[in-house]
N, C-alpha and C positions, 0 to 999 in steps of 0.2 A: 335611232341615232346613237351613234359610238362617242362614250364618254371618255374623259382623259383628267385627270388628274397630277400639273406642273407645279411641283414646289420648290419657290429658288428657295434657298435658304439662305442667309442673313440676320442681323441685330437690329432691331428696332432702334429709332430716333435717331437726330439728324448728328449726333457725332460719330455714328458706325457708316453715315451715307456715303459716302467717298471710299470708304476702304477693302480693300481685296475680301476679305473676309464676306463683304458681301454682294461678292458677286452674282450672285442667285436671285436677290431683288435687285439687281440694274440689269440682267438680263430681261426678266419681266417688264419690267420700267419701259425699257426700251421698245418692246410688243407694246405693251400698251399705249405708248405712245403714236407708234405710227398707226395703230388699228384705232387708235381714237379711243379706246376702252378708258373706264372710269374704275380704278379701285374703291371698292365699299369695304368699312372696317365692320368685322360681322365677327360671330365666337373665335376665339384662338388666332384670328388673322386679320389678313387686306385680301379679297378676293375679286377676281375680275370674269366673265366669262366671253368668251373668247369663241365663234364661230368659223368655221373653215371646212368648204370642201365638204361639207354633210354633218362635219363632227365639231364635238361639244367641248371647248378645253376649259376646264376650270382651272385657273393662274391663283395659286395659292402665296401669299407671303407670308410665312406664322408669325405670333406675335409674341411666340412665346418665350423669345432670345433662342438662339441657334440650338445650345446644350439642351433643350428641353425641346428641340422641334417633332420628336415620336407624336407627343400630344394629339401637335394638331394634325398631323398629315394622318394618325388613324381616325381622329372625330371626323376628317372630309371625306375619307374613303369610305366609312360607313355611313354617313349621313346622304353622300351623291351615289350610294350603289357604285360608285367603282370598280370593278375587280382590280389585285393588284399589278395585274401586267399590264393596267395601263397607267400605272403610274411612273412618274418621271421626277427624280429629284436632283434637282440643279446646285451645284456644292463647286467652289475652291480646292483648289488642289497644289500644298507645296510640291509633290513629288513629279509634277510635268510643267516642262517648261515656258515662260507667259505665254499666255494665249493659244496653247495646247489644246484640242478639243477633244475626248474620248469621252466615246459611250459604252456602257455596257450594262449584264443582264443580270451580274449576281458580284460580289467581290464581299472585301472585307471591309472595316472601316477604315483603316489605314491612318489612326490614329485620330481623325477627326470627328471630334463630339458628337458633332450634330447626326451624324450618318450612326452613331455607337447608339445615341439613342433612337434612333427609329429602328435599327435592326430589334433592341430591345424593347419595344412599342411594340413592332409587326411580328416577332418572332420568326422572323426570318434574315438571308445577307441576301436572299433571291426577289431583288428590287432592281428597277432600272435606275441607271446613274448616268448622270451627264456632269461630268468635270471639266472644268475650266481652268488651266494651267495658273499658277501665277509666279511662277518659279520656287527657290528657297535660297534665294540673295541676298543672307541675311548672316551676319554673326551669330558664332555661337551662343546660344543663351537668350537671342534675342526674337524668339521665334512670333510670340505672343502681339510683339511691338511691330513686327515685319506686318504678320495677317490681319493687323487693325491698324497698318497704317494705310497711308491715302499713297494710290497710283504716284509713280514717280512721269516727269514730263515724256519721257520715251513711250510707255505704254498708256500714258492718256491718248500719242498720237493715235496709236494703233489699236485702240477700245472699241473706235465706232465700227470699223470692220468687223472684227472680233464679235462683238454684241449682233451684229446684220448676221453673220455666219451661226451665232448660236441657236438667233429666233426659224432660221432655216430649218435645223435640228430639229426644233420643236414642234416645226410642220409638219417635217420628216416620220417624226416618232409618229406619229398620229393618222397619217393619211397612207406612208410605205413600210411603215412596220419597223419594230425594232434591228434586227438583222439587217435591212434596206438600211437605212439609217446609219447600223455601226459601221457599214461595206463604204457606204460612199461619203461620209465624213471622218472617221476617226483619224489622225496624223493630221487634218488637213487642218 
């Protein structure tokens, strides 16, 4: 059976819940919701696992705050036998616009934390990434206040499609392969 390892990434507790920043536990969220999954809080996270199609997804949310997510995504990757191409880390992204989907197989961190510390965790930039647009509609100076604040009402409308389309992804990754996956979602 083919394992997989999804880590949205995200802020622990309920004043990060709503906000862009963490969009990587409401993508989760969202699977486990319709799958019926139960998150259990277990070392470094909230984990759920996730059946499909033959294969085995372990739904990671760390718990470690985003800046320090290396941690956990390498204690699951050695603990589940993972190898790392099949892992999947789910991350915000100012640089694509709301609700942008792109995947890919290696990049840099592009300035965000959380992706700076797992490259420096794995010792590697050759990780799969799945970004999630959230634009950068934001004053100067105030980037910090933009990425932890809460959805404005336009892009609450258009979340729940958004979030249906991302858990596709992550069927995708799993079941048709990463290339499958980048061919027939990225832009979309």
């Amino acid at each position: 059976m083919k394992k997989f390892l999804i880590v949205g990434l995200g802020n622990i507790g309920e004043k990060y819940e709503n906000t862009r920043h963490n969009i990587g536990f409401k993508i989760l969220d969202r699977l486990a919701n319709k799958e019926q999954l139960t998150f259990e809080t277990v070392k470094l996270g909230d984990t759920a696992t996730y059946k499909f199609k033959g294969r085995t997804f372990i739904l990671l949310k760390p718990s470690t705050y985003m800046n320090l997510s290396g941690k956990a995504v390498q204690y699951w990757l050695t603990k589940e036998k993972i190898p790392i191409e099949n892992l999947l880390i789910i991350t915000d992204d100012l640089n694509l616009p709301f609700g942008t989907l792109r995947v890919k197989t290696k990049g840099s961190d592009g300035g965000h934390n959380g992706l700076k510390d797992i490259q420096e965790k794995l010792n590697t930039t050759k990780y799969n990434r799945f970004r999630f647009g959230i634009s950068d509609t934001f004053s100067k100076g105030k980037q910090v206040d933009y990425v932890l604040g809460e959805w404005n009402e336009e892009e609450n409308n258009k979340l729940p499609e958004r979030l249906d389309k991302s858990i596709e992804i992550i069927k995708s990754f799993g079941t048709a392969g990463i290339n499958n996956t980048m061919n027939t979602y990225n832009g979309k």
